[in-house]
C-alpha positions as CSV (number, residue, x, y, z in Angstrom):
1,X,-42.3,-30.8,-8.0
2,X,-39.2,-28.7,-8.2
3,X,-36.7,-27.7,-11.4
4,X,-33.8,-26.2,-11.5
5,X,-33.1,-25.3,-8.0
6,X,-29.4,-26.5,-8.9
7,X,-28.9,-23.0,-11.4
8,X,-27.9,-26.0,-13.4
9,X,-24.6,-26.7,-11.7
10,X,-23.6,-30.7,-11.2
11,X,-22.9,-31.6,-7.5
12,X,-19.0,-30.8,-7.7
13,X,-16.5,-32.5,-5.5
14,X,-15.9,-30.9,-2.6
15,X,-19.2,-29.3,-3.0
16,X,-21.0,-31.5,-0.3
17,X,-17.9,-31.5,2.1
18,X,-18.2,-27.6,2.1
19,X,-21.9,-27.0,2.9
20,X,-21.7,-30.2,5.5
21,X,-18.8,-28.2,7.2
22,X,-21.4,-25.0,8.2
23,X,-24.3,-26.7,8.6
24,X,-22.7,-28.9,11.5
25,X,-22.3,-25.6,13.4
26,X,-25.0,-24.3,15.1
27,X,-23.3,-20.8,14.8
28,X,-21.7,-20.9,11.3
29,X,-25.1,-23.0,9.8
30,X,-26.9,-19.2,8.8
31,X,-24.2,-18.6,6.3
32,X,-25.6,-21.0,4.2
33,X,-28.6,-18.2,4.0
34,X,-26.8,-15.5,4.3
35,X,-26.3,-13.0,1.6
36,X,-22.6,-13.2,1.7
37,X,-22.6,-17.4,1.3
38,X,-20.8,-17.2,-1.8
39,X,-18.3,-15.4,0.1
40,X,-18.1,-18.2,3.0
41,X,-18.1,-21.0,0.9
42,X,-15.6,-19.9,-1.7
43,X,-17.7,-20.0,-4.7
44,X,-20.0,-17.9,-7.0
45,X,-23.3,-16.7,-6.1
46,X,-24.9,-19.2,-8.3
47,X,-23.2,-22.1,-7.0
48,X,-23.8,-21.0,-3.5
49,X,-27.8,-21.3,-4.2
50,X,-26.6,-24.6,-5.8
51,X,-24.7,-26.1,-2.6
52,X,-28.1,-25.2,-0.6
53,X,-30.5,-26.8,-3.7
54,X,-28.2,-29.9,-3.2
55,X,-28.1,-30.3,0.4
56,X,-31.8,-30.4,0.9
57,X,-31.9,-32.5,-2.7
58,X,-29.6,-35.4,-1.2
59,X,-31.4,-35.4,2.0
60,X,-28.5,-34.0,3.9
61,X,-30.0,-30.6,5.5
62,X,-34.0,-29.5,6.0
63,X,-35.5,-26.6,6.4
64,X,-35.9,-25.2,10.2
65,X,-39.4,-24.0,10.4
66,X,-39.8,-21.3,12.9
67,X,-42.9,-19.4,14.3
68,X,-43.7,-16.1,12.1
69,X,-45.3,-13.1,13.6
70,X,-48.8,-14.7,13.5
71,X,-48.9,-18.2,15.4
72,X,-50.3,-19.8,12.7
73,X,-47.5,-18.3,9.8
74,X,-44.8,-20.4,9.8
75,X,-41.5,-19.2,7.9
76,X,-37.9,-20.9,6.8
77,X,-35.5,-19.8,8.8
78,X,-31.7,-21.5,8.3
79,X,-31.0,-25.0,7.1
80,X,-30.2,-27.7,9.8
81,X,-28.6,-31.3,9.8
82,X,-30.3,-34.2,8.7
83,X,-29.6,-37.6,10.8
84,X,-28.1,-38.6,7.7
85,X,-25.8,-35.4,7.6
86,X,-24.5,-36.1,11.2
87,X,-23.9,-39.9,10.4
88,X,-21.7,-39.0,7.0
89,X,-19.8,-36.3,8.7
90,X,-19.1,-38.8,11.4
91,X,-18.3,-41.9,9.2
92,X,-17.2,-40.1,5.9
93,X,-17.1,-36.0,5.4
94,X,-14.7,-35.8,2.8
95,X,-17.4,-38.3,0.7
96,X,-14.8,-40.5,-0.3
97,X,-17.0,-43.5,0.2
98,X,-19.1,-44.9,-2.9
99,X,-21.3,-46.3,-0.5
100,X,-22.0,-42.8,0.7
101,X,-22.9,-41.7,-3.1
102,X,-25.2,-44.5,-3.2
103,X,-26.9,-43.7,-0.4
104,X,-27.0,-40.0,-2.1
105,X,-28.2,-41.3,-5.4
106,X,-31.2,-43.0,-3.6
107,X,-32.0,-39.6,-2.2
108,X,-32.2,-37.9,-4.3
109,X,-34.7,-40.5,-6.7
110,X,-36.4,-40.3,-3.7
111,X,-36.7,-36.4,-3.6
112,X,-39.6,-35.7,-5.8
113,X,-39.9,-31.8,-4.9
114,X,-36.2,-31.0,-5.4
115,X,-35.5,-33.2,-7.7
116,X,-38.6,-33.9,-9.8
117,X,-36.4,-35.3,-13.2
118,X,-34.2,-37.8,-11.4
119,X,-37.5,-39.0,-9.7
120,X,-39.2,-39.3,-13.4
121,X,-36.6,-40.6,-15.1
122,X,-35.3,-43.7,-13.0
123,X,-39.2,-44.4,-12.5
124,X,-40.8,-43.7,-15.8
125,X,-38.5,-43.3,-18.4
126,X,-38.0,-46.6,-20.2
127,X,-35.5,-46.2,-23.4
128,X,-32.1,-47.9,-22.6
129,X,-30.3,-46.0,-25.7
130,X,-31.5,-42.3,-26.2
131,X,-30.7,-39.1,-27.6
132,X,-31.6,-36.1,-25.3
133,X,-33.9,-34.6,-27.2
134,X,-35.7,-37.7,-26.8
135,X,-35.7,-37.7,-23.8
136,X,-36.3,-34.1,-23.0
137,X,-39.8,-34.8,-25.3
138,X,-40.7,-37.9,-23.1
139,X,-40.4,-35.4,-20.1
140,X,-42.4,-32.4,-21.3
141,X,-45.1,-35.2,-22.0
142,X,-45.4,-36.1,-18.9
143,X,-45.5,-33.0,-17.4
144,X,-48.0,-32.0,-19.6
145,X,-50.8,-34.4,-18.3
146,X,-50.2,-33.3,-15.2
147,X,-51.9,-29.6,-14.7
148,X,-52.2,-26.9,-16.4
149,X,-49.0,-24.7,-14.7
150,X,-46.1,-26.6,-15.5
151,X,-42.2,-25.6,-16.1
152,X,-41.7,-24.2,-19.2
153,X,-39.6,-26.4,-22.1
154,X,-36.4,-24.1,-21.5
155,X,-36.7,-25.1,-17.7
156,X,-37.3,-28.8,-18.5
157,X,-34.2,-28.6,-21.0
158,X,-32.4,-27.4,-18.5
159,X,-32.7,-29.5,-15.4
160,X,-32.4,-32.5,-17.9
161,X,-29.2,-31.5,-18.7
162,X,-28.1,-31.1,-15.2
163,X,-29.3,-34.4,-14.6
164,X,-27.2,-35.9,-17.9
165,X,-24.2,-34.7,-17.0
166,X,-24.6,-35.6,-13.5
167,X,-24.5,-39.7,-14.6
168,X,-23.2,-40.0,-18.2
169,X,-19.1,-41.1,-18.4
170,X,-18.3,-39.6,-21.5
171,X,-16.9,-42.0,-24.4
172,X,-14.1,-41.7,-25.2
173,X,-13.1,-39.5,-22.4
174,X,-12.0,-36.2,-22.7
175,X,-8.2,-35.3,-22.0
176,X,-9.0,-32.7,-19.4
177,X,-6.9,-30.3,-16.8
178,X,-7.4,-31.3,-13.1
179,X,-7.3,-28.0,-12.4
180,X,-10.6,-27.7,-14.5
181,X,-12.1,-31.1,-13.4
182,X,-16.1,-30.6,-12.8
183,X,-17.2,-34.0,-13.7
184,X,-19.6,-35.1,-11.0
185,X,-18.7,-37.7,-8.3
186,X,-22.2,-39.0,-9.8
187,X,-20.2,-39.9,-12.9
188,X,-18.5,-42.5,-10.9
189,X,-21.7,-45.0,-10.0
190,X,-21.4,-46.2,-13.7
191,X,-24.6,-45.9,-14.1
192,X,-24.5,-44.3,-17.8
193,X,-22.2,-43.5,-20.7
194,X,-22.6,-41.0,-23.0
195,X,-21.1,-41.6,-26.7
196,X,-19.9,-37.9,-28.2
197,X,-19.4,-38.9,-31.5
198,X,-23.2,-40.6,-32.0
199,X,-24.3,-38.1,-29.7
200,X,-26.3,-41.3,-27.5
201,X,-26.9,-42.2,-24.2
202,X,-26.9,-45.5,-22.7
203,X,-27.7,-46.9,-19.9
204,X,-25.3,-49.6,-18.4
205,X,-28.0,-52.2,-16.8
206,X,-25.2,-54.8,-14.9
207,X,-24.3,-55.7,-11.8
208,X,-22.4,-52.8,-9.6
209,X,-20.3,-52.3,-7.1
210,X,-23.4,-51.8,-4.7
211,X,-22.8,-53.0,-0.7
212,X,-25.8,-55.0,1.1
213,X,-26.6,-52.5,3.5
214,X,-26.5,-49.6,1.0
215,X,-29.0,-51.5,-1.6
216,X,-31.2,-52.6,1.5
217,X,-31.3,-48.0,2.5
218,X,-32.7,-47.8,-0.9
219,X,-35.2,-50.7,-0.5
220,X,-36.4,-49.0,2.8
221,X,-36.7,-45.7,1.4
222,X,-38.7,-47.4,-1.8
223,X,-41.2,-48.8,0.9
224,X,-41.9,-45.9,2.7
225,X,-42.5,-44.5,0.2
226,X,-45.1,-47.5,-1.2
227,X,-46.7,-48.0,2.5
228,X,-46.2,-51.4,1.9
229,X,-45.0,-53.1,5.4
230,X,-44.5,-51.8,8.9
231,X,-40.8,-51.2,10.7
232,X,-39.5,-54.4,11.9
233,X,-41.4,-56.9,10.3
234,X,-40.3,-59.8,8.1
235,X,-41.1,-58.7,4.5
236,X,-41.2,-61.1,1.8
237,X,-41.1,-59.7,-1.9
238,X,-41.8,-61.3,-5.1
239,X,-38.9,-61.4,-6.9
240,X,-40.1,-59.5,-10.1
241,X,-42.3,-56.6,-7.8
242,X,-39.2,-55.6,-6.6
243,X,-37.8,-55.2,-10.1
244,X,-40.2,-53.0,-11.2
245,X,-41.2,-51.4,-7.4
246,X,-41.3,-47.4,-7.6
247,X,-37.7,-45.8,-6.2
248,X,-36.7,-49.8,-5.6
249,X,-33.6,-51.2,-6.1
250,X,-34.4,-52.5,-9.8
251,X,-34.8,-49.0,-10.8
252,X,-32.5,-46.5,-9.3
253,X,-29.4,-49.0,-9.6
254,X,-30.6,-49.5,-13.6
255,X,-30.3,-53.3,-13.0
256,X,-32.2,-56.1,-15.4
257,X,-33.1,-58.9,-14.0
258,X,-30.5,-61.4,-14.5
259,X,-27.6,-59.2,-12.7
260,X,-30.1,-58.1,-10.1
261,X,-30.7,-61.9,-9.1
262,X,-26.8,-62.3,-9.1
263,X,-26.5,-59.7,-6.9
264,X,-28.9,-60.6,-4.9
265,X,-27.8,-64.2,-4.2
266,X,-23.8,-62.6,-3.8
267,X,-25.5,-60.7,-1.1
268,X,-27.2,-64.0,0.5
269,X,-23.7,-65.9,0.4
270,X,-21.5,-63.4,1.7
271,X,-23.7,-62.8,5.1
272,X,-25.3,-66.2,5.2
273,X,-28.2,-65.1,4.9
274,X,-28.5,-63.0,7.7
275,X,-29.9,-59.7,6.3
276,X,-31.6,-61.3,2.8
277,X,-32.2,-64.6,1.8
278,X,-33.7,-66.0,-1.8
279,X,-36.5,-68.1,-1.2
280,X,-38.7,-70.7,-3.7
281,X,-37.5,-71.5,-7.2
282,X,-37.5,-69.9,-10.5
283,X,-40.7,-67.5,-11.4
284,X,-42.1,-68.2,-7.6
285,X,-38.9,-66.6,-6.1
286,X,-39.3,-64.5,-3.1
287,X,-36.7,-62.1,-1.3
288,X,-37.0,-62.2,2.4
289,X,-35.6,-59.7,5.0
290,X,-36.7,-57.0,7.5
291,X,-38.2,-54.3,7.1
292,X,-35.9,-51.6,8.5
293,X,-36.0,-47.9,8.9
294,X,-33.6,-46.5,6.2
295,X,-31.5,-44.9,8.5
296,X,-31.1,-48.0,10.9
297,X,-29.5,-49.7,7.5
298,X,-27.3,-46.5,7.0
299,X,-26.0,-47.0,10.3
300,X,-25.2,-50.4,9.8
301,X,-23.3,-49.9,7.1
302,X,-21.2,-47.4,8.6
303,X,-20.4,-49.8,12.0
304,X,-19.7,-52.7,9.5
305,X,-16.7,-51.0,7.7
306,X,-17.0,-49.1,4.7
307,X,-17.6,-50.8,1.6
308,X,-16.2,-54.5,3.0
């Protein structure tokens, strides 16, 4: 489980763009690594270590492991492309696409090791309405019953607040310069406000703006994840497991029930069901669809047309 790897910079706009632009060249990709990356990229030091913290993070680069001077040491050598970075450079570099930041946001819940709070808190973390010191309490708890070496409370504070700022819409908004705009593209999946004069954060549990294809990437990550069914076979889920299944849909989009079942049955109509369909009645509901790498639903949505 990994903190702070972000030197608590926000994923900034542009940010993504940048790092995808080396790492798709075989011979500009060691930049990245390369003592002078703040140089390359046009950016502090700090937020260079950032870029690469968030390209592994989001699942857009990996580490390429090479053979060390004993066969059996293996060392990191420069950061490669993900299939996922080649299909978003393809499809939609410039990240312009929401479904792209959905597919993102999934990630990284999905990304434990680099990005341990986002995991915790879409997972475990149960309060709707919150201040952060609530929050950052409910945290240190639950590292604490883990081991005895965890992150100390300044580091936990920290990568919390990174996380906040990453989500919350501020309210009201702040009149700010676009020439000073930081706000992360994050901000923009509505998936929490945060109220400056109460000093609260809440949660905004409704139905979003969330394409088929996008929410059925997160449902494959969620069962890889689980080892629940193998590729390609028909899976059939309670409605209320996947509610409340680890990395599913239920959690990482912050939808209650009510708007999850609209959205799934807007999702039904619109392809006919195709791709998902709603079976059995009230409390014995049952989502049926296929179980699907999470990649083969990326690429779908991409050759169906952005966000139709």
């Amino acid at each position: 489980m990994r903190y702070g790897g972000h030197q608590t910079f926000t994923i900034r706009e542009g940010w993504l763009y940048k790092g995808l632009n080396f790492l798709m060249s075989e011979k500009d990709s060691e930049k990245l690594i390369h003592k002078n990356a703040a140089d390359y990229l046009g950016v502090g030091r700090n937020m260079a270590k950032s870029i690469n913290h968030w390209l592994l993070a989001t699942g857009l680069a990996e580490k390429k492991k090479v053979p060390g001077k004993s066969k059996k040491m293996i060392t990191t050598k420069n950061l490669i492309p993900t299939d996922l970075a080649k299909m978003v450079w393809k499809n939609d570099p410039y990240f312009l696409d929401r479904g792209t930041w959905w597919i993102i946001h999934a990630n990284l819940v999905n990304s434990p090791n680099e990005a341990a709070t986002w995991n915790w808190f879409f997972n475990n973390f149960h309060l709707d309405r919150f201040q952060k010191q609530v929050c950052l309490q409910a945290l240190i708890r639950n590292e604490s019953m883990k081991s005895s070496r965890n992150p100390s409370n300044t580091t936990l504070d920290r990568d919390l607040s990174c996380f906040l700022n990453s989500y919350s819409k501020e309210i009201p908004s702040k009149k700010k310069d676009p020439e000073d705009e930081i706000e992360s593209p994050l901000v923009e999946l509505n998936l929490m406000n945060y109220y400056r004069q109460s000093g609260y954060y809440q949660i905004r549990r409704e139905k979003k703006d969330i394409n088929l294809f996008t929410f059925l990437y997160s449902l494959a990550l969620a069962h890889k994840s689980n080892d629940m069914v193998p590729d390609n076979e028909t899976l059939e889920i309670p409605f209320f497991d996947l509610v409340n299944l680890k990395n599913g849909p239920g959690k990482i989009f912050a939808l209650n029930n009510e708007d999850l079942f609209e959205l799934l049955l807007s999702f039904e109509k619109q392809y006919e069901g195709k791709y998902l369909e709603l079976l059995g009645l009230a409390g014995d509901r049952l989502v049926k669809t296929m179980n699907k790498p999470s990649m083969t639903w990326a690429k779908t949505y991409y050759i169906s047309g952005i966000d139709q």
